[in-house]
N, C-alpha and C positions, 0 to 999 in steps of 0.2 A: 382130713383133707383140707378142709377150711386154716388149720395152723403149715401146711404145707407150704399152700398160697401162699399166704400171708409171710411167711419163711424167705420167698421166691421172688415177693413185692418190694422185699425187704432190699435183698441184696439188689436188685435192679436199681432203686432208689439211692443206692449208697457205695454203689462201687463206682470207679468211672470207665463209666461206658465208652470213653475214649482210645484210650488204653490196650480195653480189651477188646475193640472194634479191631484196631489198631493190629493187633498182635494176634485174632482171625483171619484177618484179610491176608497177612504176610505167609500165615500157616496155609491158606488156601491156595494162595498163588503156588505156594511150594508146591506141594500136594500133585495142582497140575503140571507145573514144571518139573515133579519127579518123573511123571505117569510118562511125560511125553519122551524122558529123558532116556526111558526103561522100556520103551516100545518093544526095541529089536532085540528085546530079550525074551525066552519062551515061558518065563513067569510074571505074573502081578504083585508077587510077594514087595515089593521095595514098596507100592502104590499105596497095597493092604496096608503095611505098618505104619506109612506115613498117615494115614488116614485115622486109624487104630492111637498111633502118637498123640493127635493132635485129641483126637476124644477124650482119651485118659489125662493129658494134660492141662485141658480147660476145667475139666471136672476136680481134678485135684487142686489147679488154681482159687476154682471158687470155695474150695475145701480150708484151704490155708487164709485166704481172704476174712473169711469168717471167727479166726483167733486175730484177739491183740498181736501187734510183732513182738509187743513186750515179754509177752509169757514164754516166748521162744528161748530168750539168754537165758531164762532160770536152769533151762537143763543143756546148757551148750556145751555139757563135755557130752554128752548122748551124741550130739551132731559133730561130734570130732571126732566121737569114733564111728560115726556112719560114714561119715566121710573119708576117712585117712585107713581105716581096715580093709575096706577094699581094694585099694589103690598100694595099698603093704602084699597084699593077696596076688598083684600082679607081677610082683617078685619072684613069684613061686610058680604061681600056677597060671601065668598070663597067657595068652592067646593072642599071634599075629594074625591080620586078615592077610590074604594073598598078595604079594607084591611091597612089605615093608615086613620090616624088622623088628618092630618099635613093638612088644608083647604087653600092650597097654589096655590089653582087651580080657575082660572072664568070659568063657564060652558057659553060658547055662544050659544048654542044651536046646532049648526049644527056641533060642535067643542070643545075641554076645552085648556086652554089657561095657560102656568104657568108665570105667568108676572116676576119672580126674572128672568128669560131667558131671557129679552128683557132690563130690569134693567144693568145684564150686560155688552151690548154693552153701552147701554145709558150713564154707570159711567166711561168706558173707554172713553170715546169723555170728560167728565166733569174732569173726576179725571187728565186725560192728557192735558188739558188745563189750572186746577189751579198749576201742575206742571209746565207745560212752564212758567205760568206766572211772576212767585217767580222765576225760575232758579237758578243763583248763590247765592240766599238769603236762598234759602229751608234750612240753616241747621243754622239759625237765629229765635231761639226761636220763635220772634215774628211773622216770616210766617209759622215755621214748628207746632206748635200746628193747627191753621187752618187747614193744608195739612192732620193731623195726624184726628182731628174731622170729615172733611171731608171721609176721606179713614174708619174710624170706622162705619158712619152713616149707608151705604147700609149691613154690619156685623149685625150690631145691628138689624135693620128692619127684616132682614130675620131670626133672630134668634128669635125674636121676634113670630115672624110667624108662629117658629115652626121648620122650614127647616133648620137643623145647616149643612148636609153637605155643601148646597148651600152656608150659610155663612163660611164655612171654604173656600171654593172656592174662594171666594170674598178678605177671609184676602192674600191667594196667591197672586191673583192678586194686589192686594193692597201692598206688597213689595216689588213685580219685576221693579213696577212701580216707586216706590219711590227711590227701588235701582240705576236704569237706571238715575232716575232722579237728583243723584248725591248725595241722603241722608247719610250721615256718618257712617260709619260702627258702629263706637262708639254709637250710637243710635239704631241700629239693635241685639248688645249687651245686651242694657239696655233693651230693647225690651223681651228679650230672656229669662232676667235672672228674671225679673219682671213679666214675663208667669210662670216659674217654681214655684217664689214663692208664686204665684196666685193657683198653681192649687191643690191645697188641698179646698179650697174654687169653685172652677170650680167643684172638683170632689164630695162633700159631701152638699153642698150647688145651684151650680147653674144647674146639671144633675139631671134629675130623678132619679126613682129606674130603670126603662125600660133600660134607656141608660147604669145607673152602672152594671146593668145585663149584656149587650152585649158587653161591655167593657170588664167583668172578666171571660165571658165566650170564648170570645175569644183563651183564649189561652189554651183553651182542646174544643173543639166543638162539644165534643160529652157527654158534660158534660148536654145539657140541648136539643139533636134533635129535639124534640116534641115540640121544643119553641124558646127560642132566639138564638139559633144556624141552627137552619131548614133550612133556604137555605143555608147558608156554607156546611152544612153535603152532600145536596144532588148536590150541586154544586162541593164539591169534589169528589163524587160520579161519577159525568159526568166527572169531568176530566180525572178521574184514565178508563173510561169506553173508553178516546180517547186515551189513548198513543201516539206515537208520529206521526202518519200519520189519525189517526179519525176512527171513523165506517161507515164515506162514506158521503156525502151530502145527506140529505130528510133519514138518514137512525136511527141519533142517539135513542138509547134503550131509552133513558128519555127524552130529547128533544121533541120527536114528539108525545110524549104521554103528553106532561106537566106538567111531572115530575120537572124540571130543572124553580122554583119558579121566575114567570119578565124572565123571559129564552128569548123574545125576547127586554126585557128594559135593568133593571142594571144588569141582569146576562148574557145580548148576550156574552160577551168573555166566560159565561161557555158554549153556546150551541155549539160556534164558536168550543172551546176547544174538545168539543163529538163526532163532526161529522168531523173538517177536523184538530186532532189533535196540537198535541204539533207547526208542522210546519204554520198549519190557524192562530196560536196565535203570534207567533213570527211573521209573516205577519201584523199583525194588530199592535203590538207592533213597528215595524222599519216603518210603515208608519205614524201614529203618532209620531214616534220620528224626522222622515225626515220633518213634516210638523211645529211641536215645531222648530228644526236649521234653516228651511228655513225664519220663523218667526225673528230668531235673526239675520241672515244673512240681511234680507232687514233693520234691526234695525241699525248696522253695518254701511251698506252703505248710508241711510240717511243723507242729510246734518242738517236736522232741525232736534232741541230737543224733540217737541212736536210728528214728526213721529216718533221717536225712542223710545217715551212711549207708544204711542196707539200698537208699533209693543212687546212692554212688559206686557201690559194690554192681547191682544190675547196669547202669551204666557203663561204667568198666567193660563189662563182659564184652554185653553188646558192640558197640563203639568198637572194641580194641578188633573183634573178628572178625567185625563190617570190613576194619582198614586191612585187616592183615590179609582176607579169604580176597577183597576186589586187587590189592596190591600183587597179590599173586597170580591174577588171574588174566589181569592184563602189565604183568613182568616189571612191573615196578617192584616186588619185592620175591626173594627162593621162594621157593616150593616147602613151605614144613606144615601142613596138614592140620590146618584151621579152617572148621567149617563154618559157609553162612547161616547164623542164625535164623530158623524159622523157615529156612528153606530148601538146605543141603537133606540130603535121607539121611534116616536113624532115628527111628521112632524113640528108645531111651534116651537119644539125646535130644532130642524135641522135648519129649515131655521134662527133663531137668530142668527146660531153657522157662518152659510155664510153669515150675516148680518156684523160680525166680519172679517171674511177674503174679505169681500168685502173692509172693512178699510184699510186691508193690502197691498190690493192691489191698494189702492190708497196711499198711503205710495210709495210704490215700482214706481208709476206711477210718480207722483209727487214729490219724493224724491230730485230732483234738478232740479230748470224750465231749466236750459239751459242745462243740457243733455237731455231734451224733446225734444225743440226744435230743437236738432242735429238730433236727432232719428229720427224726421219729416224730416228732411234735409233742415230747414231753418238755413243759417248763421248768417243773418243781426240780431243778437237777444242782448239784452241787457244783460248788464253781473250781474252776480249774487253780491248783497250788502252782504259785509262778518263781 
């Protein structure tokens, strides 16, 4: 009992409590903002699992917290194929929820699973290991094409699949990482300029009609409500319905009738926006943002390369779904099914998202052995190889 404690003392002392304050509160918020989200439904199930998520999430955080990140690369084809077999498995045997196409889901039966979710942590531990590996060579053709095929592949698959927000997600992460990792600006250029003169061919060749739809309707969304505008219309409907203080918690006019379309998934910032105003949004907004700085902040203070990319691969994530799930939601950017972080429902994909800050906080934990072993108050410690 006594080594338990002591066990318990330990990580409290050594993890930051910032962090995972941080990334509590966001989970809680959600949690309520499902609950209220899912009223006018005749189950709690969405509530339960969000609840259920966030438990097994923290607990497996502090799980992964408690290894070096290092020893992680040693076995990173294990997490290539945890990661990329399931998501191979959707090919086959995938499963659409109601109302899309996109077969990006395993139905386990007692549960549905979306495996690009687990993909992500998995290509952070890979993609941040063949970075360290190259280091100061990455911007020597002959390692940066590999680094570059590598970082496209999980793009490719999920687009493949069908799911392009998830793949735009991924190409985020897939920059932050490279940039941290010392990739040449001059390359992020070529990058840029070779996207634009791509995207005539991206737009008339590689999108559907469905997508170049939601694309040009965009920007009048009232041009097609009955159709590819429908949950923007009514998602601005709820906003303008919150003003800046809400219509009360359990009270909103569209919300609680299920009006407000995924109101408890990719539109939670609109249900959030209904009932507890312009101020619930701006909440959910600065803690996301507080938890993306804290993320750079441990990146920062790391003395190893490879902490400093896995702490830009979680950045990545974050950030890229923050912009793409609020862009959507109040019609600055389609409709392609990126959920907020920490606070849209789906307990598997909750706990993947603390499967990531479990990383981080093994970063932060491990970020330098010999201010660990201060922190424990042993002296006699060998000194760090520089």
């Amino acid at each position: 009992m006594g080594r338990i404690i002591a066990r318990i003392a330990d990580f409290i002392r050594e993890t930051d409590k910032l962090m995972l304050t941080l990334c509590v509160f966001a989970t809680s918020y959600g949690c309520l903002a499902v609950f209220s989200a899912t009223r006018y439904l005749d189950t709690m199930r969405p509530f339960f699992v969000q609840i259920l998520g966030m438990l097994i999430g923290i607990a497996a955080a502090v799980v992964i917290s408690s290894f070096d990140f290092d020893n992680f690369f040693k076995y990173w084809y294990l997490f290539a194929l945890l990661g990329v077999v399931p998501v191979i498995l959707t090919f086959f045997i995938g499963w659409a929820p109601e109302g899309t196409d996109d077969k990006a889901w395993l139905d386990l039966g007692f549960t549905t699973f979306q495996p690009s979710e687990l993909l992500k942590i998995c290509f952070i531990i890979t993609f941040s290991g063949h970075l360290s590996r190259v280091k100061d060579k990455v911007n020597k053709l002959k390692y940066l094409i590999p680094v570059c095929l590598h970082g496209a592949a999980p793009v490719l698959l999920i687009h493949f699949q069908g799911d392009d927000g998830t793949a735009l997600v991924f190409a985020v992460m897939v920059l932050c990482m490279m940039w941290v990792a010392g990739v040449s600006w001059k390359y992020f250029i070529l990058a840029f300029t070779t996207l634009l003169a791509c995207s005539p061919i991206i737009y008339f060749i590689i999108m559907n009609d469905e997508q170049r739809a939601r694309l040009i309707n965009m920007f009048d969304i009232e041009s097609d409500i009955m159709g590819a505008t429908y949950q923007q219309y009514r998602g601005r409907m709820a906003l303008a319905n919150g003003g800046f203080l809400g219509q009360g918690l359990f009270d909103g006019s569209l919300t609680q009738v299920g009006g407000v379309p995924e109101g408890q998934n990719d539109f939670i910032f609109v249900s959030i926006g209904e009932e507890i105003g312009f101020v619930g949004c701006m909440v959910v907004l600065l803690v996301l943002a507080a938890i993306c700085f804290r993320a750079i902040n441990i990146a920062r203070n790391c003395a190893k390369p490879n902490g400093k990319i896995i702490c830009a691969g979680f950045f990545g994530m974050i950030f890229a779904q923050l912009v793409i799930n609020v862009g959507m939601c109040i019609a600055l950017m389609p409709v392609i099914g990126v959920t907020l972080p920490f606070f849209s429902a789906g307990g598997t994909s909750l706990i993947c998202i603390y499967l990531g800050v479990g990383l981080v906080l093994s970063v932060y934990k491990h970020r330098n052995a010999r201010e660990l072993y201060l922190m424990r108050g042993e002296s006699n410690t060998p000194r760090i190889k520089r």
